[in-house]
VOKE-74262 format. One record per atom (N, C-alpha, C): residue number from 1; residue in three letters; atom name; x, y, z. Coordinates in pm, whole numbers, plus 50000, padded with zeros to 5 digits. Atoms other than C-alpha are relative to their C-alpha. Layout:
<r num="NUM" residuo="ALA" atomo="CA" px="X" py="Y" pz="Z"/>
...
***
This chain:
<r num="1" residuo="UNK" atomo="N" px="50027" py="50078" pz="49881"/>
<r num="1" residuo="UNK" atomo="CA" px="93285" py="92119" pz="61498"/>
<r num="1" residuo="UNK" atomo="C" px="49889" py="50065" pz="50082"/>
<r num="2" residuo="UNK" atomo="N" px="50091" py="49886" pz="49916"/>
<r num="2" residuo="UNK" atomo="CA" px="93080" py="92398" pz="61660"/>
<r num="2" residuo="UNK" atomo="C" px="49880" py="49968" pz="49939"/>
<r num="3" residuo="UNK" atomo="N" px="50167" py="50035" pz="50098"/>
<r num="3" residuo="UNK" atomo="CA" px="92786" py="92324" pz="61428"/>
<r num="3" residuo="UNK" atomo="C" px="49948" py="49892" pz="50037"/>
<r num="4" residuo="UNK" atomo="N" px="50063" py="50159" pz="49977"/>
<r num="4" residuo="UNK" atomo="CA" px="92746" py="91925" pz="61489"/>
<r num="4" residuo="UNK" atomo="C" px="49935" py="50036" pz="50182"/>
<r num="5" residuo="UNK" atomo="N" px="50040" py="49950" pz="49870"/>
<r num="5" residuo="UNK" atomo="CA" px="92735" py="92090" pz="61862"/>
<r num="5" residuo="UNK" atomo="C" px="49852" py="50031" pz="50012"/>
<r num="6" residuo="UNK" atomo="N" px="50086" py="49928" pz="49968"/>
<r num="6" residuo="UNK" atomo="CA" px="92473" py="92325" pz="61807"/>
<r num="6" residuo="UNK" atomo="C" px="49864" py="49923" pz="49914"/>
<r num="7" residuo="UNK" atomo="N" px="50073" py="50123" pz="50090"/>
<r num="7" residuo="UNK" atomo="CA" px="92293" py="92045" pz="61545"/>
<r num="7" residuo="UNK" atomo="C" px="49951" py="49945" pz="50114"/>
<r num="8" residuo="UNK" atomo="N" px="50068" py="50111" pz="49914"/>
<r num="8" residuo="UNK" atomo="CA" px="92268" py="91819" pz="61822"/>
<r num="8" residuo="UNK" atomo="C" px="49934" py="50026" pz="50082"/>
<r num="9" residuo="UNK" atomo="N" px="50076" py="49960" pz="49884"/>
<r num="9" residuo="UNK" atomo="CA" px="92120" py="92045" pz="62104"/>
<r num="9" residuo="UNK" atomo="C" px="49858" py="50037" pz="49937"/>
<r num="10" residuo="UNK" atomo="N" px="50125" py="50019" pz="50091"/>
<r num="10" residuo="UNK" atomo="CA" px="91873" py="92110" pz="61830"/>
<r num="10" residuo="UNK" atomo="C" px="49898" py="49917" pz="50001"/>
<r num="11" residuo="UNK" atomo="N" px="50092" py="50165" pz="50025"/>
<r num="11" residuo="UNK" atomo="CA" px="91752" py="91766" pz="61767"/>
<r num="11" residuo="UNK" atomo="C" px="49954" py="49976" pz="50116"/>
<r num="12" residuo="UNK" atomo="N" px="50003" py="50044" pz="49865"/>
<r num="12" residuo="UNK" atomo="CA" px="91814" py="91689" pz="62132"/>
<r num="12" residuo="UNK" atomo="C" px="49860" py="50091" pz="50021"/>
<r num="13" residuo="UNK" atomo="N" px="50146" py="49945" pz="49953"/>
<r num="13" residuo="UNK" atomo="CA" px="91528" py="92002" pz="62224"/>
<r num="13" residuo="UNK" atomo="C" px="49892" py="49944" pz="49878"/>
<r num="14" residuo="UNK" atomo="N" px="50135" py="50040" pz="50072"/>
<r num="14" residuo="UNK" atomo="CA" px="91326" py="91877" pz="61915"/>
<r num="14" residuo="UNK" atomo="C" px="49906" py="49852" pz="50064"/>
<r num="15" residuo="UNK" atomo="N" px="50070" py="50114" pz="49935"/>
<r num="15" residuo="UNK" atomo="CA" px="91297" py="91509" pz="62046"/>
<r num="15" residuo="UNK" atomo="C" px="49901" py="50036" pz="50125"/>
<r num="16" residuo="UNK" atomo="N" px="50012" py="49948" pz="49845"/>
<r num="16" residuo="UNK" atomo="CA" px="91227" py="91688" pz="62417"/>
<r num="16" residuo="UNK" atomo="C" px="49852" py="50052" pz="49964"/>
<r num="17" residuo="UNK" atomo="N" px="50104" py="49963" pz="50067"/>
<r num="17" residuo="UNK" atomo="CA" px="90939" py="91847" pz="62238"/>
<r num="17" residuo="UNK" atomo="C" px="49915" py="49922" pz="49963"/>
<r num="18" residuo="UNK" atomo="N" px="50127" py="50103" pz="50031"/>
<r num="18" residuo="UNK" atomo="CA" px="90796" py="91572" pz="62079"/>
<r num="18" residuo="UNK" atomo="C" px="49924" py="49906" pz="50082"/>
<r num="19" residuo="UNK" atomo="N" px="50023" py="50112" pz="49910"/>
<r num="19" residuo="UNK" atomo="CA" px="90797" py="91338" pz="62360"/>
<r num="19" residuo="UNK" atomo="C" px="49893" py="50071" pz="50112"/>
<r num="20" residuo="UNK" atomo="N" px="50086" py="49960" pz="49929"/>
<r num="20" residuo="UNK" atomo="CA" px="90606" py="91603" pz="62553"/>
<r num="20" residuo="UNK" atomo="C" px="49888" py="50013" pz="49989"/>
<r num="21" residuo="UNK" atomo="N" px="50106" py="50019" pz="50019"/>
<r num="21" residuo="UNK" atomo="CA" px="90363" py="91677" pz="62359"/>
<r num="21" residuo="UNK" atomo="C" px="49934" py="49844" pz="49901"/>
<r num="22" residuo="UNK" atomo="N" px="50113" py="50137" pz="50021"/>
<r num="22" residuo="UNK" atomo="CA" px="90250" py="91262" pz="62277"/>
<r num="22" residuo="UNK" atomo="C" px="50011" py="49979" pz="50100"/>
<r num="23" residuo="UNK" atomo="N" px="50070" py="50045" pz="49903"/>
<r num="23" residuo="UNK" atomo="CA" px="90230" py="91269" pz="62628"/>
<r num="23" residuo="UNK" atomo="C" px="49917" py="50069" pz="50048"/>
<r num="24" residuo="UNK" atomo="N" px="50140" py="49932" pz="50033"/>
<r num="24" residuo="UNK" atomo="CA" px="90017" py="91531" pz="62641"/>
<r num="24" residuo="UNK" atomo="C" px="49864" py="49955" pz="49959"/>
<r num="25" residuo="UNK" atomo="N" px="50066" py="50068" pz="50057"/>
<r num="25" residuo="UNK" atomo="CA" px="89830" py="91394" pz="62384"/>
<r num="25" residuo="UNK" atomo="C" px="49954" py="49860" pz="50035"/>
<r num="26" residuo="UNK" atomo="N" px="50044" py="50124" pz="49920"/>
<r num="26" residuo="UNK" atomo="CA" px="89789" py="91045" pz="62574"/>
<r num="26" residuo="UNK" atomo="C" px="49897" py="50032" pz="50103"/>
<r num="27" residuo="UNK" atomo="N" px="50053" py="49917" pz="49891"/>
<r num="27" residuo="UNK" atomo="CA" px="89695" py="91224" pz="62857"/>
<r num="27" residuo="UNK" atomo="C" px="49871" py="50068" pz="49967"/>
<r num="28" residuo="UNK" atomo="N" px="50151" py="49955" pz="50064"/>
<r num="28" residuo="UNK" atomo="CA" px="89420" py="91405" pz="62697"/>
<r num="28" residuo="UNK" atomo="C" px="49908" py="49893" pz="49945"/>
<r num="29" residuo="UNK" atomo="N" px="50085" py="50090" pz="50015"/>
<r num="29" residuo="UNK" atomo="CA" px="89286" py="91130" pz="62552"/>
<r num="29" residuo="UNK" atomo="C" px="49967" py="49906" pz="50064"/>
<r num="30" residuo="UNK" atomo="N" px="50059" py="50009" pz="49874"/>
<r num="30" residuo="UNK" atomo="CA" px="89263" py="90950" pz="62855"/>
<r num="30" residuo="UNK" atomo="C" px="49896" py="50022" pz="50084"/>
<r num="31" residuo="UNK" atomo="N" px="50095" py="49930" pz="49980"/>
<r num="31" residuo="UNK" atomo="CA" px="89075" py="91181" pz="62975"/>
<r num="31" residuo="UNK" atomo="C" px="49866" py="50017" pz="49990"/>
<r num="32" residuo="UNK" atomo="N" px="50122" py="49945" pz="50043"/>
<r num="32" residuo="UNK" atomo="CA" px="88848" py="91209" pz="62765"/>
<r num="32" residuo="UNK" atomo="C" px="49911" py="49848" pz="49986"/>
<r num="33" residuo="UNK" atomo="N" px="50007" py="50156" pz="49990"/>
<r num="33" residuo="UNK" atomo="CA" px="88800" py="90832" pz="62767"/>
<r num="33" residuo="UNK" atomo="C" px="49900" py="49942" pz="50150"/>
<r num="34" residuo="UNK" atomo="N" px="50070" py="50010" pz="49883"/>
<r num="34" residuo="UNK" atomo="CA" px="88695" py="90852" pz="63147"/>
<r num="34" residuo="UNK" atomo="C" px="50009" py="49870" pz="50045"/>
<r num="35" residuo="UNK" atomo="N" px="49980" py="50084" pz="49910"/>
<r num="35" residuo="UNK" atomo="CA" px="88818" py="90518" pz="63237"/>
<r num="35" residuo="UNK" atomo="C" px="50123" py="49939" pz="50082"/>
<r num="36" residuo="UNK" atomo="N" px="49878" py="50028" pz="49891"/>
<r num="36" residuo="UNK" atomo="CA" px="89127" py="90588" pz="63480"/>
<r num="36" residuo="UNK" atomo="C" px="49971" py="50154" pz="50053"/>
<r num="37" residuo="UNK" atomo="N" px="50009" py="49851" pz="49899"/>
<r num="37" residuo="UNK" atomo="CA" px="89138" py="90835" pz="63768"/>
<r num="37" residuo="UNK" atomo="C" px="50133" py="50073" pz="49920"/>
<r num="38" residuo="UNK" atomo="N" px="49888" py="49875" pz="50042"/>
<r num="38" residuo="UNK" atomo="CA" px="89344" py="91136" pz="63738"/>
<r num="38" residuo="UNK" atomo="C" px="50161" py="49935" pz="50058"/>
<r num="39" residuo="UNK" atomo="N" px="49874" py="50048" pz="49926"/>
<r num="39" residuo="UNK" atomo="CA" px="89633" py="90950" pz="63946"/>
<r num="39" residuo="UNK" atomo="C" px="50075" py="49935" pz="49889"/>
<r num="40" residuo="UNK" atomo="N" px="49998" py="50135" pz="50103"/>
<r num="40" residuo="UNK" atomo="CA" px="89607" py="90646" pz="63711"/>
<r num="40" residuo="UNK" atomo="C" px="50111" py="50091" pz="49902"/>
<r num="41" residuo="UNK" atomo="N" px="49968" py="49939" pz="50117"/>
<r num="41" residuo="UNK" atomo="CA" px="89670" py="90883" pz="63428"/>
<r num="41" residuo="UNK" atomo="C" px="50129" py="50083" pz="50006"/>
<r num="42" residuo="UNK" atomo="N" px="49891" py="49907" pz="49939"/>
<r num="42" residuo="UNK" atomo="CA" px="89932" py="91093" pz="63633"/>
<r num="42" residuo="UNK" atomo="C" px="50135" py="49882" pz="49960"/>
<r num="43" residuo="UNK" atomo="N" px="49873" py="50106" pz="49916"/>
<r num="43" residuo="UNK" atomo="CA" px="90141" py="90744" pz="63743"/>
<r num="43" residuo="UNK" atomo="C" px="50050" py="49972" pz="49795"/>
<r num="44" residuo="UNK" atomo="N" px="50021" py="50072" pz="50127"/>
<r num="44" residuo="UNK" atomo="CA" px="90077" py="90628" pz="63345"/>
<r num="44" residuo="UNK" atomo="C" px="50139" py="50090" pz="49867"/>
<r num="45" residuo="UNK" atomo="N" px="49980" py="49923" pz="50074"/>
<r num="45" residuo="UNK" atomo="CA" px="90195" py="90918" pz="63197"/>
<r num="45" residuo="UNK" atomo="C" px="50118" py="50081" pz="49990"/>
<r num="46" residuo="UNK" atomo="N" px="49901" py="49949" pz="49920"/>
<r num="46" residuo="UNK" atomo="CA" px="90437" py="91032" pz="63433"/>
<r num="46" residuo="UNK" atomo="C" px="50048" py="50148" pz="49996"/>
<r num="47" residuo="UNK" atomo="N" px="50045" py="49891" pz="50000"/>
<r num="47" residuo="UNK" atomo="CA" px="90307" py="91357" pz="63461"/>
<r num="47" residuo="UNK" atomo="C" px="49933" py="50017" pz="50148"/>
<r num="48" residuo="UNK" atomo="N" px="50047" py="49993" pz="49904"/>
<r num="48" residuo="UNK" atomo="CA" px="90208" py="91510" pz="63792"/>
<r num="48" residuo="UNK" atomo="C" px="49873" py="50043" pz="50013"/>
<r num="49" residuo="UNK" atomo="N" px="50162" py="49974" pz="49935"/>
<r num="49" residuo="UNK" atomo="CA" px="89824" py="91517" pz="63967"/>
<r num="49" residuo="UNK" atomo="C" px="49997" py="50150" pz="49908"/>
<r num="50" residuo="UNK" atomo="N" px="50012" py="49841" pz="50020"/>
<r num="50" residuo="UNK" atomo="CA" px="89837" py="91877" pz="63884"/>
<r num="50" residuo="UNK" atomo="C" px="50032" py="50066" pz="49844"/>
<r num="51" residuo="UNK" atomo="N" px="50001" py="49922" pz="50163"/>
<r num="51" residuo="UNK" atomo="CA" px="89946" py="91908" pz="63500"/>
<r num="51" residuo="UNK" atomo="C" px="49882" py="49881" pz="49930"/>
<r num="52" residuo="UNK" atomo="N" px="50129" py="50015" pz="50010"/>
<r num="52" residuo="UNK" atomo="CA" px="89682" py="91654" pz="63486"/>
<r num="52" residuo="UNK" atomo="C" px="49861" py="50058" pz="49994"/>
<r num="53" residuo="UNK" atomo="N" px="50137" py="49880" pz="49995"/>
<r num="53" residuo="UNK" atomo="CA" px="89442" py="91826" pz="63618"/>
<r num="53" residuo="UNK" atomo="C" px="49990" py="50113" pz="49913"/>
<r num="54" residuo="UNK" atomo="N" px="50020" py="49926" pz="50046"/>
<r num="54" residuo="UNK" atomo="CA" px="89528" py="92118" pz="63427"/>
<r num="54" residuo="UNK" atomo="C" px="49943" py="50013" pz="49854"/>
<r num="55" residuo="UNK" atomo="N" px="50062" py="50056" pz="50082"/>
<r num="55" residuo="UNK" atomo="CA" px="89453" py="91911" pz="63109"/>
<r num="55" residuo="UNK" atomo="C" px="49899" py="50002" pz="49988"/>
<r num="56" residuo="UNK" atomo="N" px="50174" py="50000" pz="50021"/>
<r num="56" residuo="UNK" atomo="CA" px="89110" py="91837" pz="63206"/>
<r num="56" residuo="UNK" atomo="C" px="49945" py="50098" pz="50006"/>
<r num="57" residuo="UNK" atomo="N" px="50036" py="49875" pz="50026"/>
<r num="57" residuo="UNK" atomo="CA" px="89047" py="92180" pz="63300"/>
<r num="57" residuo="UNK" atomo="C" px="49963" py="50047" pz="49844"/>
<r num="58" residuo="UNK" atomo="N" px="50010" py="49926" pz="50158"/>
<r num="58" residuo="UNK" atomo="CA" px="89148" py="92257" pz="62895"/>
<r num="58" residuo="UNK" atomo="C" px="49899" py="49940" pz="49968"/>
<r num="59" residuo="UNK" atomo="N" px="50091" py="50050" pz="50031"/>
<r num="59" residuo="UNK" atomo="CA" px="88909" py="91991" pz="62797"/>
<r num="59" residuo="UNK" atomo="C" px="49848" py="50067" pz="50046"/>
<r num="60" residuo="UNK" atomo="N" px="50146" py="49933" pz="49953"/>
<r num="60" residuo="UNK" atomo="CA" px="88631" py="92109" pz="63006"/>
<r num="60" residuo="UNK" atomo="C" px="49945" py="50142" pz="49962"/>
<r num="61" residuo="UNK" atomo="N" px="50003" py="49878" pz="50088"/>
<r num="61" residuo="UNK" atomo="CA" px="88668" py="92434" pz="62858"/>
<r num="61" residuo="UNK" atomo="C" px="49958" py="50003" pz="49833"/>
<r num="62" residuo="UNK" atomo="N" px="49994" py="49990" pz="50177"/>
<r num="62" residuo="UNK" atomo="CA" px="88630" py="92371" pz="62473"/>
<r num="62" residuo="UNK" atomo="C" px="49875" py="49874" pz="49989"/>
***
């Protein structure tokens, strides 16, 4: 019984994972797209001004 437990918190952080980073990945490409403000992309994404921003920062870097 202890296993299906520790199975499921598994999966559970794997989904948690994935869902973060394809919004990440939205988010970046957004971005890079240049046709929605940073808000737009914030409200869209449902990610705050600020891990936004920190996105474009990476972009602007590479």
């Amino acid at each position: 019984m202890r296993e299906s437990v520790i199975y499921q918190e598994i999966l559970e952080e794997g989904e948690a994972k994935g869902k973060t980073e394809t919004t990440r990945k939205l988010a970046l490409n957004l971005l890079r797209m240049g046709v929605m403000s940073l808000e737009q992309i914030a409200e869209v994404t449902e990610l705050s001004v600020e891990e936004v921003q920190t996105l474009q920062q990476e972009i602007q870097k590479s």
